[in-house]
C-alpha positions, 0 to 999 in steps of 0.5 A: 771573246766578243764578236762583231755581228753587224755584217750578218743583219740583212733581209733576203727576198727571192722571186716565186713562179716560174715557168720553164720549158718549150711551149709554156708560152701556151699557157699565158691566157691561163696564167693571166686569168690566175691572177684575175685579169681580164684585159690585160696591157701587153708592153714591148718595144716596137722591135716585137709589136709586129713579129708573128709571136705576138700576133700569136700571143694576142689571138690566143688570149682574145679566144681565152676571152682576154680583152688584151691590147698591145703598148710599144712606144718604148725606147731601147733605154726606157724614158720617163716619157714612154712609162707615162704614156704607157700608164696612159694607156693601161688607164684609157684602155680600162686594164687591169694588169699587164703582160711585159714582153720582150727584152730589157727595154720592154720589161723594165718600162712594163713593170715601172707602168704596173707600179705607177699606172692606179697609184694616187694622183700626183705620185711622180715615177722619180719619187720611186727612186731607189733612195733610202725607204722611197719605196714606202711612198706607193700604195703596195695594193695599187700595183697592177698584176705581172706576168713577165715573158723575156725574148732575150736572156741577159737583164734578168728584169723577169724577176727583179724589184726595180726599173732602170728608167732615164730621166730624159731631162736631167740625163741620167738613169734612175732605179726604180723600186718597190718589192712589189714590182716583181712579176707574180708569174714568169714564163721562161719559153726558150722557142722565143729566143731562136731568132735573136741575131747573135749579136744580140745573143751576145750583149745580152748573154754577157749582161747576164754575166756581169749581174752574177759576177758582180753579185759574186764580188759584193761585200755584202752578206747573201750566200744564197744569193753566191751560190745562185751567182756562181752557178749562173756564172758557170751556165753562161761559160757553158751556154752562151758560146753555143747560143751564139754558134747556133741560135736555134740550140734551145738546150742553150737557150733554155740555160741562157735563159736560166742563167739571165734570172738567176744573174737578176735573183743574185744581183739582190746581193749588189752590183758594182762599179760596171753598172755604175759606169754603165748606167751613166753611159747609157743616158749620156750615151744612149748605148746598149746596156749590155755591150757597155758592160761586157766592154768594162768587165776586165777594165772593173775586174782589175781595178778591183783586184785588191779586193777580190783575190779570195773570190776570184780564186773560188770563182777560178775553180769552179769554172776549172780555169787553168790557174784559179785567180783574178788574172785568170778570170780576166784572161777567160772573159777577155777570151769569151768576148773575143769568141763573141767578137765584143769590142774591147774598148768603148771607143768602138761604140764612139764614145770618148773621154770629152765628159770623162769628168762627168761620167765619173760624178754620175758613177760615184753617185749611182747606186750601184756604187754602194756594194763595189768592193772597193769605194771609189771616189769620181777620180777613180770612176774617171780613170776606169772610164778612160782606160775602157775608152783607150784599152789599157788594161 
């Protein structure tokens, strides 16, 4: 009997070093000068540009004989504008790779500089999109060095091939991609997480969930990438109510962290209708990534519960939840952000339902749509806006 084998033809690509444990931060100057960086562009968002850690960070590499400089006019959602200026930086100031420090925001624009800061002359950061093979458009050798140092554990940007970059005149958020954009070197360093507030720890702790439980629900075919997802799923169960109990837990922080990349290294399986919405919110919005989606998490999980029956009771299982099922996973999450103190409608970040139309075009055309279990149409998105606004769930 002839069986249909399409589904099985994927290409799988995972990250490669990466530094954990309390401390390692101690050994950026050494890991810059293994990738042959002599002077280096530390990109972060202003938030960190004057804390002590990184004072530390650039004292350290000028007495390694790194001739390091510090970038940090970036928006909480990263601007077309903020990574021009930052390749205009990265080119005046004659450097040759870059350190990306901090959060989302931060990550993200440091890694969208390195992709663009030597690329040809006329090159546009948009022709990067990800859209079918756009990738091919850049000069794979012309990517500047990585060395990525998260200070928040959520985005998993670390180990991702892409930005989420908003393009501030079209008012949309656009991915950014190419394999190369992946940091060579990785430095997971829980000591530098202690002081976010827990509010923070929060948002982005359940950013990190929404990147493995959307990963987990994906049609696509990448058990390496379930696996990891399952597994970060149940870290965060784990983890992220004691990092946010207690900020200088650093076994928590240290899972959180962990946690964050493997959400990233899964999320190569897809994502879906949360990011999808979420995305279109953030440049119409300007709202907290992470926030928007743990509010839409059960609004998608239900939307979606068709579709995901099989997994939701794999996923029940292995968290040892009472009744294994979509019901049951909706019930823990609705429970962990209550622990959280997560608001449960989108209303409370002040967003109502006056560009519904328009939120639900922008999500049906975000590429994060296209691995949803279910292939909503812009009514559908429309709806699962409008009920995250007004709480029916």
């Amino acid at each position: 009997m002839s069986q249909d084998m399409s589904q099985f033809s994927m290409g799988w690509n995972y990250p490669a070093n990466i530094l954990t444990g309390v401390g390692r931060i101690r050994e950026l100057p050494a890991e810059c000068q293994a990738l042959g960086m002599q002077a280096p562009l530390l990109i972060t968002d202003p938030g960190l540009a004057n804390l002590p850690m990184v004072r530390d960070i650039v004292l350290a590499c000028h007495d390694s004989g790194l001739g390091i400089a510090v970038f940090s006019e970036i928006k909480g959602n990263p601007t077309g504008k903020n990574v021009l200026d930052g390749m205009a930086a990265f080119r005046d100031g004659g450097h040759d790779g870059v350190i990306a420090f901090g959060g989302g925001s931060g990550l993200d624009a440091a890694k969208a500089v390195a992709l663009m800061a030597n690329q040809r002359d006329g090159l546009s950061l948009w022709s990067l999109e990800d859209v079918g093979d756009n990738w091919k458009n850049a000069d794979a050798d012309a990517i500047a060095p990585i060395v990525a140092v998260p200070t928040t554990a959520g985005t998993g940007s670390e180990v991702g091939r892409a930005s989420v970059i908003t393009d501030e005149v079209e008012h949309v958020k656009r991915i950014i991609f190419h394999p190369g954009m992946v940091p060579a070197t990785v430095i997971l360093d829980p000591e530098l997480t202690v002081g976010l507030p827990p509010t923070i720890t929060a948002a982005t702790g359940m950013d990190a969930l929404s990147h493995c439980l959307e990963a987990w629900c994906s049609p696509l075919y990448h058990p390496m990438a379930e696996g990891i997802a399952v597994e970060g799923m149940r870290r965060v169960c784990e983890y992220l109510p004691r990092a946010y109990a207690d900020g200088s837990d650093l076994e928590a922080r240290m899972n959180m962290l962990v946690a964050s990349s493997m959400g990233a290294t899964a999320f190569q399986r897809g994502l879906g209708a949360m990011h999808a919405l979420a995305h279109p919110l953030g440049a119409l919005y300007d709202a907290h990534h992470g926030t928007l989606n743990a509010i839409l998490m059960p609004y998608v999980l239900r939307a979606n519960q068709q579709a995901i029956g099989e997994p939701m009771v794999r996923l029940g299982r292995y968290l040892d939840l009472r009744q294994p099922g979509t019901a049951a996973v909706i019930d823990w999450v609705l429970e962990l952000r209550e622990r959280l103190a997560i608001p449960h409608t989108l209303a409370a970040l002040k967003i109502d339902t006056q560009q519904a139309d328009k939120v639900g075009q922008m999500a049906v055309a975000d590429p994060s749509s296209g691995t949803n279990p279910i292939a909503f149409d812009a009514n559908q998105y429309r709806d699962i806006f409008v009920a995250a606004v007004e709480g029916r769930l």
